[in-house]
C-alpha positions as CSV (number, residue, x, y, z in Angstrom):
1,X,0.0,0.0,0.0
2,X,0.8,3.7,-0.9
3,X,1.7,5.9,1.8
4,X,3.2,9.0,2.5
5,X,6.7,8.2,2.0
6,X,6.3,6.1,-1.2
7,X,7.0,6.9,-4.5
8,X,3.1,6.9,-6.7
9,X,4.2,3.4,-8.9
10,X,1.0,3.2,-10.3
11,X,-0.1,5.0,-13.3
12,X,-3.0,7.1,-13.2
13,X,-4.9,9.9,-15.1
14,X,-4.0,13.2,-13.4
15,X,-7.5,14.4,-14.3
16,X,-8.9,11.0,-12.5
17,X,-6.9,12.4,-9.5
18,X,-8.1,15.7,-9.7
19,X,-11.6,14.2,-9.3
20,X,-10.8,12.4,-6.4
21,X,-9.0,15.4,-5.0
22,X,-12.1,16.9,-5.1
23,X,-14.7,14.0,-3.8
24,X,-12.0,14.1,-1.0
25,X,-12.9,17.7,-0.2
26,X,-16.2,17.3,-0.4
27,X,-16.5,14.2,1.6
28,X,-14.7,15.8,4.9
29,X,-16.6,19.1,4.2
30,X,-19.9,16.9,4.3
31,X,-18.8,15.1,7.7
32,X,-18.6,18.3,9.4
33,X,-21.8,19.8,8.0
34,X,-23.5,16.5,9.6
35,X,-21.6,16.8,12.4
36,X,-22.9,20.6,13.1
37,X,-26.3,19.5,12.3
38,X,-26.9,16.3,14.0
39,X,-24.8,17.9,17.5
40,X,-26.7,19.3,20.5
41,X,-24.5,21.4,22.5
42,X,-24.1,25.3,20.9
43,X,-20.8,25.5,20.7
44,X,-20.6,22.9,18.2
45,X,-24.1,23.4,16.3
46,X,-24.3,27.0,16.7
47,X,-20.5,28.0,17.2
48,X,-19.2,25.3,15.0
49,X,-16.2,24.6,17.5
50,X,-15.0,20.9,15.3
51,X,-13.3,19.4,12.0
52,X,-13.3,17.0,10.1
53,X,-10.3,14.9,7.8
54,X,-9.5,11.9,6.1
55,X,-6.3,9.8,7.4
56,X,-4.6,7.1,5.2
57,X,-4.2,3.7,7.0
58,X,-0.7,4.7,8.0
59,X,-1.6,7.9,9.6
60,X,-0.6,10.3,6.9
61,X,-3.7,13.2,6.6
62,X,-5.5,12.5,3.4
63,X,-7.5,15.7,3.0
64,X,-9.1,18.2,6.3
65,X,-12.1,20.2,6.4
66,X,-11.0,24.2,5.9
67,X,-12.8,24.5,9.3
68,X,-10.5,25.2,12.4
69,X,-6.0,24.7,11.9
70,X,-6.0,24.2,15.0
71,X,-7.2,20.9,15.3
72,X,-5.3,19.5,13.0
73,X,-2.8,19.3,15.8
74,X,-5.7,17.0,17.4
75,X,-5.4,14.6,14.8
76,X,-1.7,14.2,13.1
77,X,-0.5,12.1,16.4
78,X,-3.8,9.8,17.1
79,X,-3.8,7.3,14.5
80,X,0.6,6.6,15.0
81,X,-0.8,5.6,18.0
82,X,-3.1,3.6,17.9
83,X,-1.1,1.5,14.7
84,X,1.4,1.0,18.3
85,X,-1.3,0.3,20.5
86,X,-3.2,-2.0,20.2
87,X,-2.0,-2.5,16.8
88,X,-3.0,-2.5,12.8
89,X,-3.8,-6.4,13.3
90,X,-6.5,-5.8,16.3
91,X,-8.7,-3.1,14.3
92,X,-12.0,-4.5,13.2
93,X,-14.5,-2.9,11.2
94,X,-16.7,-1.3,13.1
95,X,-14.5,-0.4,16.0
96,X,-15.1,3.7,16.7
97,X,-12.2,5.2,18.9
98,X,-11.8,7.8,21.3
99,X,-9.7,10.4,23.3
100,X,-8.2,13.8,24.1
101,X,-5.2,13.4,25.6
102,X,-2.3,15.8,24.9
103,X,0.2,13.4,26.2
104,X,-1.2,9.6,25.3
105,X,-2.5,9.9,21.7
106,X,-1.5,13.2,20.3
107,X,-4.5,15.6,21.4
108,X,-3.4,18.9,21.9
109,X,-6.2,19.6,25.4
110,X,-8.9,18.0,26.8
111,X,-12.2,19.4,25.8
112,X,-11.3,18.7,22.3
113,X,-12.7,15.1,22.3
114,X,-11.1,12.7,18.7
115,X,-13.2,10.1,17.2
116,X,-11.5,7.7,15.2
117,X,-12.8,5.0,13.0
118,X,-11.4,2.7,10.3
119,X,-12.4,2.3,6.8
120,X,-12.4,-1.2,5.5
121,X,-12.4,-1.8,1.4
122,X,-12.6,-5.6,0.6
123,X,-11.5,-6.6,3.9
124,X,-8.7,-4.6,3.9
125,X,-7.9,-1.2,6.6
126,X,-7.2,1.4,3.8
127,X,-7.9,4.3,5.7
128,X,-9.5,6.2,8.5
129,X,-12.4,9.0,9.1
130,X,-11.2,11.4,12.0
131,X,-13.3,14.1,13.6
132,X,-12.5,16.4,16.7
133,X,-15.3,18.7,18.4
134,X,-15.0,20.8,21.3
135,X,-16.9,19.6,24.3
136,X,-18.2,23.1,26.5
137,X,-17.6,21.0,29.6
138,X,-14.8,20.8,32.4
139,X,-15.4,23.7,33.4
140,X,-14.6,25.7,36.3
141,X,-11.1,24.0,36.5
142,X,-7.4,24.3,38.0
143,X,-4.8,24.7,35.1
144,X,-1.5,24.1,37.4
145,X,-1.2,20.7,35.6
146,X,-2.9,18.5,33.4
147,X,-4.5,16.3,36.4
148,X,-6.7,19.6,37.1
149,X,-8.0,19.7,33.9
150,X,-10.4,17.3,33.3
151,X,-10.6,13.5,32.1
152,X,-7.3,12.3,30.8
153,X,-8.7,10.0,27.8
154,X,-6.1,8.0,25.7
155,X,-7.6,6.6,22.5
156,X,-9.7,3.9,23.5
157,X,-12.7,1.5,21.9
158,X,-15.9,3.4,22.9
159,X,-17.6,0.7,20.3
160,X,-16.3,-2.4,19.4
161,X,-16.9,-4.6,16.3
162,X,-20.1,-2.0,16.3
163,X,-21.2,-2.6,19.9
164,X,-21.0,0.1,22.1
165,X,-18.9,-0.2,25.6
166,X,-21.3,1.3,28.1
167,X,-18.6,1.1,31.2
168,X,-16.7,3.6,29.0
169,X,-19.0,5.4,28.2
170,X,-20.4,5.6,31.5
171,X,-17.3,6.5,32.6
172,X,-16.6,8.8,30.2
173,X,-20.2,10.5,30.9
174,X,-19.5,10.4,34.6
175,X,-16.5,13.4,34.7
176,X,-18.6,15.4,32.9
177,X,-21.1,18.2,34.0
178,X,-23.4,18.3,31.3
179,X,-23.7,14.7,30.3
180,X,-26.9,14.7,28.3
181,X,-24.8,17.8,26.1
182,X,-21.9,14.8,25.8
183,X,-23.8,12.3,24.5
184,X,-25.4,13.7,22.1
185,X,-22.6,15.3,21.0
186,X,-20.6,12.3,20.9
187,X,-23.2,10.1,18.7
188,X,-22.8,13.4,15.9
189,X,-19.3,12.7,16.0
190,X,-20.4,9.1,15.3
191,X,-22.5,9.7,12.5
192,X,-20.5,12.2,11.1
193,X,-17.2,9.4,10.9
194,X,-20.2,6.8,9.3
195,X,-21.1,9.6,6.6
196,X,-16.7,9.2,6.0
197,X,-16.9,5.6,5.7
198,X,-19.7,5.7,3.5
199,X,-18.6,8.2,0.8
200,X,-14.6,6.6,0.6
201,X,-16.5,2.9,0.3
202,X,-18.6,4.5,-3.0
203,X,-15.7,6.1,-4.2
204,X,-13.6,2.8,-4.2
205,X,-16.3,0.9,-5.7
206,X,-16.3,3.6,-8.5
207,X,-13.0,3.7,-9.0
208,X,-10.9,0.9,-7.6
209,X,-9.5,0.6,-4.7
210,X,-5.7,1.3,-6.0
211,X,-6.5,4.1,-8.0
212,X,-7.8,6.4,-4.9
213,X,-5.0,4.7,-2.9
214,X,-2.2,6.1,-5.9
215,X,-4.4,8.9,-6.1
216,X,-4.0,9.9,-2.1
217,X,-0.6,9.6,-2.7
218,X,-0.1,11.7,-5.8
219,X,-1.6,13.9,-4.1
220,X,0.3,14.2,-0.9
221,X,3.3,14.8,-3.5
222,X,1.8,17.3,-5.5
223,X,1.2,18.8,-1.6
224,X,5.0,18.9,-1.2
225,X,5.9,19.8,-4.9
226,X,3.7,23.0,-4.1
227,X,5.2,23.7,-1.0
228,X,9.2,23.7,-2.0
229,X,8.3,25.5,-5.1
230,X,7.0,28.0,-2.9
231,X,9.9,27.9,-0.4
232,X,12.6,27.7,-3.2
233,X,11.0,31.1,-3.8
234,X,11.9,33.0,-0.6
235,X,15.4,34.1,-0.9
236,X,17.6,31.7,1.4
237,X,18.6,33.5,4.8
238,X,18.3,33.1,8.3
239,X,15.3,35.6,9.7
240,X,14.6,36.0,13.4
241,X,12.0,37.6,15.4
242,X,11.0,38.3,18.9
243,X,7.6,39.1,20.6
244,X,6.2,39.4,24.0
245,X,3.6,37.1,25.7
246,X,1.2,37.7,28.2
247,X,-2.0,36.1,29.9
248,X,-4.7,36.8,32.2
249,X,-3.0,33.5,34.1
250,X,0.7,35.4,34.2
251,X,2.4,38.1,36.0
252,X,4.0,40.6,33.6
253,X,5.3,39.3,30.1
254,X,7.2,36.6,28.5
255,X,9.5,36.6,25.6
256,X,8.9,34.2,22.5
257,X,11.3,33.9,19.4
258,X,11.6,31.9,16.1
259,X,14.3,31.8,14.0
260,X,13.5,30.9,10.6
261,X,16.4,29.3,7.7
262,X,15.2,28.9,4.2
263,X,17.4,26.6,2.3
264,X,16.9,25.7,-1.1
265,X,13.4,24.3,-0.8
266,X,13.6,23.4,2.5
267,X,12.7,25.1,5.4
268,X,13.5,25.2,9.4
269,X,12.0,26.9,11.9
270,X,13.4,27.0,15.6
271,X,12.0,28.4,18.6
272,X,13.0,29.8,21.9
273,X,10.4,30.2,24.6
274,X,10.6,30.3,28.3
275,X,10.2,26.9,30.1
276,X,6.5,25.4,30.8
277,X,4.7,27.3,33.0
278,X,2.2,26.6,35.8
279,X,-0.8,27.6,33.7
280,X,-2.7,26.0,31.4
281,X,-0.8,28.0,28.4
282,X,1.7,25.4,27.5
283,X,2.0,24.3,24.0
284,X,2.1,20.4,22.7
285,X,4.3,19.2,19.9
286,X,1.9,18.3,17.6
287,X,-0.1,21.5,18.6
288,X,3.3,23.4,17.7
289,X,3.7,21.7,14.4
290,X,-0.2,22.4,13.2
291,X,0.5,26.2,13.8
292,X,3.9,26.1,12.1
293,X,1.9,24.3,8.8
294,X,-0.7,27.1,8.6
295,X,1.2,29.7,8.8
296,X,3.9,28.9,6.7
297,X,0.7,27.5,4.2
298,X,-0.9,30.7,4.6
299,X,2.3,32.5,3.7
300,X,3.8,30.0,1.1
301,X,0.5,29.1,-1.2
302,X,-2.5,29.0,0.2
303,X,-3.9,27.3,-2.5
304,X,-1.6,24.1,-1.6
305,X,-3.8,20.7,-0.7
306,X,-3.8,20.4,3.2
307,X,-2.4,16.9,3.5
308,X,0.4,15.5,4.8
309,X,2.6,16.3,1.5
310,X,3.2,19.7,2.5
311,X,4.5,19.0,6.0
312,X,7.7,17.5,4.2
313,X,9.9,20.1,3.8
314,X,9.5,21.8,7.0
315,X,11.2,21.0,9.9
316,X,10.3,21.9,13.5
317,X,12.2,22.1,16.3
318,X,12.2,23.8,20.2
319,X,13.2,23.0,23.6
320,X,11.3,20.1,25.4
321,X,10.3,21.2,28.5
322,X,9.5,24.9,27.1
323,X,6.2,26.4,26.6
324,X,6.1,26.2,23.4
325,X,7.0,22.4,23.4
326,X,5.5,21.1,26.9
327,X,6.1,17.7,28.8
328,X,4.3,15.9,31.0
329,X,2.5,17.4,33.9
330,X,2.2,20.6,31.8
331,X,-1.8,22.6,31.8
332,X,-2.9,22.9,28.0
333,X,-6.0,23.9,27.9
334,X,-5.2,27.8,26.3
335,X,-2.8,26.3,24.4
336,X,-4.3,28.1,21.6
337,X,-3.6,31.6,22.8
338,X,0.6,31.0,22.9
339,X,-0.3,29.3,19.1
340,X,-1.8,32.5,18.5
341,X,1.8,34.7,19.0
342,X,3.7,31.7,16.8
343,X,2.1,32.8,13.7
344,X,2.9,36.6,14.8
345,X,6.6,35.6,15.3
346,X,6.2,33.7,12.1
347,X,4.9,36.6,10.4
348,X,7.1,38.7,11.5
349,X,10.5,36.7,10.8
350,X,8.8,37.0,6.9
351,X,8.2,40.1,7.2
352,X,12.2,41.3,6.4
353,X,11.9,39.2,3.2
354,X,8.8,39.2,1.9
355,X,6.6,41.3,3.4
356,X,3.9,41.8,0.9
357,X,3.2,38.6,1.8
358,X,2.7,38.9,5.7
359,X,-0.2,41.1,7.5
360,X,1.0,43.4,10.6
361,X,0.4,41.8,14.1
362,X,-3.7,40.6,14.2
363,X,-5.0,40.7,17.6
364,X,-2.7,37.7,19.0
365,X,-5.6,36.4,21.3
366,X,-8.5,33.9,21.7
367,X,-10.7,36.2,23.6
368,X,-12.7,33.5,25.4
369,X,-15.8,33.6,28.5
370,X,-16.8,30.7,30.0
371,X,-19.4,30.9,32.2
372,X,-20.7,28.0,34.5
373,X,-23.5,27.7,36.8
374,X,-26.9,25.8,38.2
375,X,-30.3,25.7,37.0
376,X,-33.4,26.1,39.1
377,X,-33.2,22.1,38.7
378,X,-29.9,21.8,40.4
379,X,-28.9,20.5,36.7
380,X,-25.6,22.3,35.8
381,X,-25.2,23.9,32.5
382,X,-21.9,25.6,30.7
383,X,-21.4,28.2,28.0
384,X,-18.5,28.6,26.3
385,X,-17.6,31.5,23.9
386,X,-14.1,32.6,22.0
387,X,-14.6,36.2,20.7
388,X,-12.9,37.8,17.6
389,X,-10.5,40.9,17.3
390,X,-8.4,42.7,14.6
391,X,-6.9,41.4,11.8
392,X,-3.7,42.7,10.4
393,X,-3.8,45.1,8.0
394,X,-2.2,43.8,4.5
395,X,0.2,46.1,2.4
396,X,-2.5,47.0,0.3
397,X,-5.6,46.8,2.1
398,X,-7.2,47.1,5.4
399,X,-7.4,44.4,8.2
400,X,-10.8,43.1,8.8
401,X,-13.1,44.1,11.7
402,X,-14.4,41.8,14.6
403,X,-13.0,38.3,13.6
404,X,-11.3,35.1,14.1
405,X,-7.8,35.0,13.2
406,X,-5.1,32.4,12.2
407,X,-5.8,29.5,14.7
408,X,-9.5,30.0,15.6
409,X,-12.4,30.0,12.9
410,X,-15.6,29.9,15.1
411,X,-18.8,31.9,15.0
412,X,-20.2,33.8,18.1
413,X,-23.5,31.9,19.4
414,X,-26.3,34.1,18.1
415,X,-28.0,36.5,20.8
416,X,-31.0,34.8,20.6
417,X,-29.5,31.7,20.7
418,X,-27.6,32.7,24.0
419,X,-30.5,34.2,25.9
420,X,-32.5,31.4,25.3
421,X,-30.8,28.7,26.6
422,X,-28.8,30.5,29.5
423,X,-29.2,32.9,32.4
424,X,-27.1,35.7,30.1
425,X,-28.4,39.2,28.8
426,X,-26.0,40.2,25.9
427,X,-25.9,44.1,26.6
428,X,-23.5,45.8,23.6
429,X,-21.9,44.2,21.0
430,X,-19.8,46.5,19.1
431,X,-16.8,47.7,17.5
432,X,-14.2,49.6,19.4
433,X,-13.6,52.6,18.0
434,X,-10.2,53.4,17.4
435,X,-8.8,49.7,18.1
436,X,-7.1,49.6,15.0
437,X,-4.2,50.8,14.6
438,X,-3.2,53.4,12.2
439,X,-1.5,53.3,8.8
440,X,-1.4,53.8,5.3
441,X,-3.7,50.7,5.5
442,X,-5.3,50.3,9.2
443,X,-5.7,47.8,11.1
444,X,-8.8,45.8,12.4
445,X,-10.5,46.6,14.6
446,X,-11.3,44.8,17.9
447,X,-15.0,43.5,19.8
448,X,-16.6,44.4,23.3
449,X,-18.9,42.6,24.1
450,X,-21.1,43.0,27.7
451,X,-22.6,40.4,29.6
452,X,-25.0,40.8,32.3
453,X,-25.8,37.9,34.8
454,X,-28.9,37.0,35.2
455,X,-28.5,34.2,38.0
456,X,-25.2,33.7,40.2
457,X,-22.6,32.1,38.1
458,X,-19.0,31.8,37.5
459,X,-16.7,32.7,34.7
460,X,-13.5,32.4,33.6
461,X,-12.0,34.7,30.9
462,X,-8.8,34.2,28.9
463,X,-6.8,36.5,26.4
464,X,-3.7,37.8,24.9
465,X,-2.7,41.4,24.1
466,X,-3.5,42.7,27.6
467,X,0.0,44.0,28.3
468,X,2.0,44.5,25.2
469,X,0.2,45.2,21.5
470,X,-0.2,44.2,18.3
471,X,2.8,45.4,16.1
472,X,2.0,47.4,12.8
473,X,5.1,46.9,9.8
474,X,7.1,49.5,7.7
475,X,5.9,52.5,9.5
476,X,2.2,51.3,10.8
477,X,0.8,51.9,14.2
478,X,-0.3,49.7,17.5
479,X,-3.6,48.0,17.4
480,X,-4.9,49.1,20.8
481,X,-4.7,46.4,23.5
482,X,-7.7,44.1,25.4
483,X,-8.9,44.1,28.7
484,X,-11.9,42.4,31.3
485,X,-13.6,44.3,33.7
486,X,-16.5,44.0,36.1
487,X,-19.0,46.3,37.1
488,X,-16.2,48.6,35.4
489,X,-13.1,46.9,37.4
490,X,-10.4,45.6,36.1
491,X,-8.4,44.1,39.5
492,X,-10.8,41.4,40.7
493,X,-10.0,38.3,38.3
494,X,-8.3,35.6,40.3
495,X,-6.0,33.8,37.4
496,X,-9.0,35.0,35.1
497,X,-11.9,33.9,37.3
498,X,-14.4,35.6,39.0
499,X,-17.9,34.6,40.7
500,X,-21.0,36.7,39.2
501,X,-24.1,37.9,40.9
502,X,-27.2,38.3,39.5
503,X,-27.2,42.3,37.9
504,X,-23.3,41.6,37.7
505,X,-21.5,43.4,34.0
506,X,-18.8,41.4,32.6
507,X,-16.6,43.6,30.0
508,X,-14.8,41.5,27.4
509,X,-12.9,43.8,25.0
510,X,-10.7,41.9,22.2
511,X,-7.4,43.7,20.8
512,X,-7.4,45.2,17.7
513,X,-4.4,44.9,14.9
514,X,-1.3,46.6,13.7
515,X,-2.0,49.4,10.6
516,X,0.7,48.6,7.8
517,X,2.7,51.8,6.2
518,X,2.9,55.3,7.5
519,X,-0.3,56.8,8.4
520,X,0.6,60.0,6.5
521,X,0.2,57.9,3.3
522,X,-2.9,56.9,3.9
523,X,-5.3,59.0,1.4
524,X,-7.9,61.7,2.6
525,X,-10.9,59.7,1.2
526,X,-9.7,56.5,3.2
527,X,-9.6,59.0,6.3
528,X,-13.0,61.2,5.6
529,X,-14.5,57.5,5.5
530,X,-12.9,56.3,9.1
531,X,-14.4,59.1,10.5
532,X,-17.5,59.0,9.1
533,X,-17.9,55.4,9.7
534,X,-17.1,56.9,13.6
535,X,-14.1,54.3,13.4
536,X,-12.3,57.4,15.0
537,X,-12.9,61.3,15.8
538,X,-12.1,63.7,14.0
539,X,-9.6,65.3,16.2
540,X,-7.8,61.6,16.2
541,X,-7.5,61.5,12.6
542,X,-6.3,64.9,12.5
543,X,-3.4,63.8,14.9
544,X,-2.9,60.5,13.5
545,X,-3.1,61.5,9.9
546,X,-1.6,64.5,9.7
């Protein structure tokens, strides 16, 4: 069999793999629209918090969903291990399994539950449908290690040979705090790896089994053909950056760096970062290595395939035991926040060299509220929300308002949505003026959003950006920083936690993004708009444009 590491020996049409390219595509897009659909919790059916890929038999990605990069640093590590444990020759069809743990099966933190399940073609394990969806539970947590964070699940059977094991499951069900929310959600996941199975069996029977077999592999070439063209096109050099980090969960800042060497059409990235911390910021390998592919994607060719192909000619390397490559006891679950600042440094390593193909900092944060509590019914219920900011601005247009950036591509749950199901009234949910920061193109602009409690609960916020601020290039200005507050003060978060009252106002406001080019380029129309759109006053314009 044809894996990632193999030369294609088999002819085939190109425009037979181009079609089989696409019914990949489609088929892990379609997983994840049934997995939204058939789910019950709102941060996967509203918020849309999961993805979706394809794995070969040998663990190599086939084809992921263009839903959220992070996750991919969910998957690349779970099927290595379970061809070790329990082994290729143990896997029946029908077999379904699960886990989330960043140190025993390559998740990168707990809520983010896997589902794995093998696809058998005439008796034979040819490949594997893979999902991951974020589960709004264990919340209310310690992050000093991973043992405070929730259930520690390696990949296990949760159905075997099609029959499902209810002491798992049970057991599973058991450490959670909305259990009826799990289930549910955990039997989308299942349908939505069935719809995988499905669609791969049609396409072999269409086309024989070794033709999409050659044709995943041709494709995971063409994947790294795309990407060292791309590399080979950066001038070779060694580029180096440095940026500061800080959290809700720290005191003061730390200092993150990458240095990037471009060789040929290969590429190596190495990074420096203080060691693991005592918070749950720390950063997995595998975590590590899906931000490094999307940014250096996202800055190479987008338009490359996102399989395994492309991961070949970059290499990866940074201390074990740092943040940025944790060990063993180290907290993960805002893992996402330090992944956030790696595609800045990358970014801004690029920026020397090419910088028409870089933005200027975006907000560098995963603004995120989770709120916990008890119903009249003594049932418990959870919300989680992640909230956008600024994107950078480009070197020839603005950055984007009020979004998801880089590692993150989930929706806000609708306000009716929200009020609806929990004791929340969503007061103002704006734009803040002037967030952006200046330039001959500006930068985007960042959210606040304001909560009021309607019932006592608990919450526990998490960002990026609070301290230092995200960097404009050649000549552009700051975005303007985030901050929490309630009731209008910003002192009474406890490692980001706080207990609400009923009446209580929680302030989230999200960082805005670094303008690109001196602001005294930027034309008079571009201005007259910004302050007629009330983006900023007119006395600000006059001082920032002048």
């Amino acid at each position: 069999m044809l894996n990632v590491n193999q030369e294609q020996t088999t002819a085939i049409n190109p425009i037979t793999v181009e079609v089989i390219a696409s019914a990949f595509a489609s088929t892990v897009e379609e997983m994840g629209e049934a997995l939204v659909r058939a789910s019950y919790s709102t941060n996967i059916k509203e918020r849309r918090d999961c993805s979706t890929a394809l794995f070969d038999a040998n663990g190599a990605m086939l084809c992921q969903a263009e839903h959220i990069p992070m996750h991919l640093g969910s998957f690349i590590g779970f099927i290595p291990y379970l061809m070790k444990t329990p082994g290729l020759e143990n896997i029946k069809p029908g077999d379904i399994f699960i886990g989330n743990d960043a140190y025993e099966g390559g998740g990168t933190h707990l809520p983010d539950i896997v589902m794995a399940s093998p696809i058998f073609v005439q008796n034979r394990l040819v490949a594997w449908a893979i999902n991951t969806a974020h589960h709004s539970d264990f919340a209310d947590r310690g992050h000093a290690h991973i043992y405070q964070e929730g259930l520690r699940i390696p990949p296990v059977r949760l159905y075997r040979e099609g029959v499902l094991q209810e002491d798992i499951q049970r057991l599973f069900l058991l450490n959670c705090q909305v259990p009826h929310e799990r289930v549910s959600d955990l039997r989308a996941q299942m349908a939505a790896n069935r719809l995988g199975i499905t669609r791969l069996n049609e396409l072999c029977e269409k086309y024989g089994l070794d033709t999409v077999l050659a044709a995943g592999a041709e494709l995971m070439n063409y994947a790294e053909r795309k990407m060292r063209l791309g590399i080979a096109s950066i001038p070779d050099g060694t580029y180096s950056f440095k940026d500061r980090f800080d959290s809700e969960a720290l005191v003061g800042e730390l200092e993150f760096g990458v240095t990037i060497e471009v060789k040929g059409d290969e590429m190596h990235l190495d990074f420096v970062s203080p060691p693991q911390v005592r918070a749950g910021l720390n950063v997995v390998y595998t975590a590590l290595l899906a931000t490094v592919y999307y940014a250096v994607k996202s800055i190479v060719d987008p338009t490359i395939l996102p399989n395994a192909g492309l991961a070949r000619p970059i290499h990866v390397t940074a201390e074990e035991g740092s943040l940025l490559r944790c060990g063993h006891p180290a907290a993960v679950d805002g893992r996402i926040t330090a992944c956030q600042r790696v595609v800045d440094l990358i970014h801004g390593a690029f920026a020397q060299v090419i910088p028409h193909r870089v933005t200027a900092a975006s907000n560098g944060s995963v603004g995120v509220a989770s709120f916990n509590g008890t119903r009249p019914d003594k049932s418990l219920w959870v919300y989680l929300e992640t909230i956008g900011g600024g994107s950078g601005a480009r070197w020839n247009k603005d950055g984007l308002d009020g979004v998801h950036v880089h590692m993150t591509n989930t929706s806000n749950l609708p306000v009716e949505a929200l009020e609806n199901e929990y004791p929340i009234t969503l007061l103002r949910y704006e734009l803040v003026d002037g967030s952006g920061g200046a330039g001959t193109f500006r930068g985007g602009m960042g959210l606040r959003r304001v909560y009021r409690a309607e019932a006592d609960c608990r919450v526990q916020v998490m960002g990026s950006r609070l301290i230092s601020a995200p960097w404009g290039i050649d000549g552009g200005l700051e975005g303007a920083r985030g901050y929490f507050s309630l009731n209008g003060n910003r002192d009474v978060f406890v490692d980001g936690s706080v207990d609400l009252k009923a009446g209580d106002l929680l302030e989230i406001v999200t960082p805005g993004a670094g303008g690109y080019g001196a602001p005294a380029s930027r034309g008079k129309t571009e201005v007259e708009r910004d302050v007629r759109e009330g983006r900023l006053t007119a006395g600000e314009a006059a001082s920032l444009y002048a």
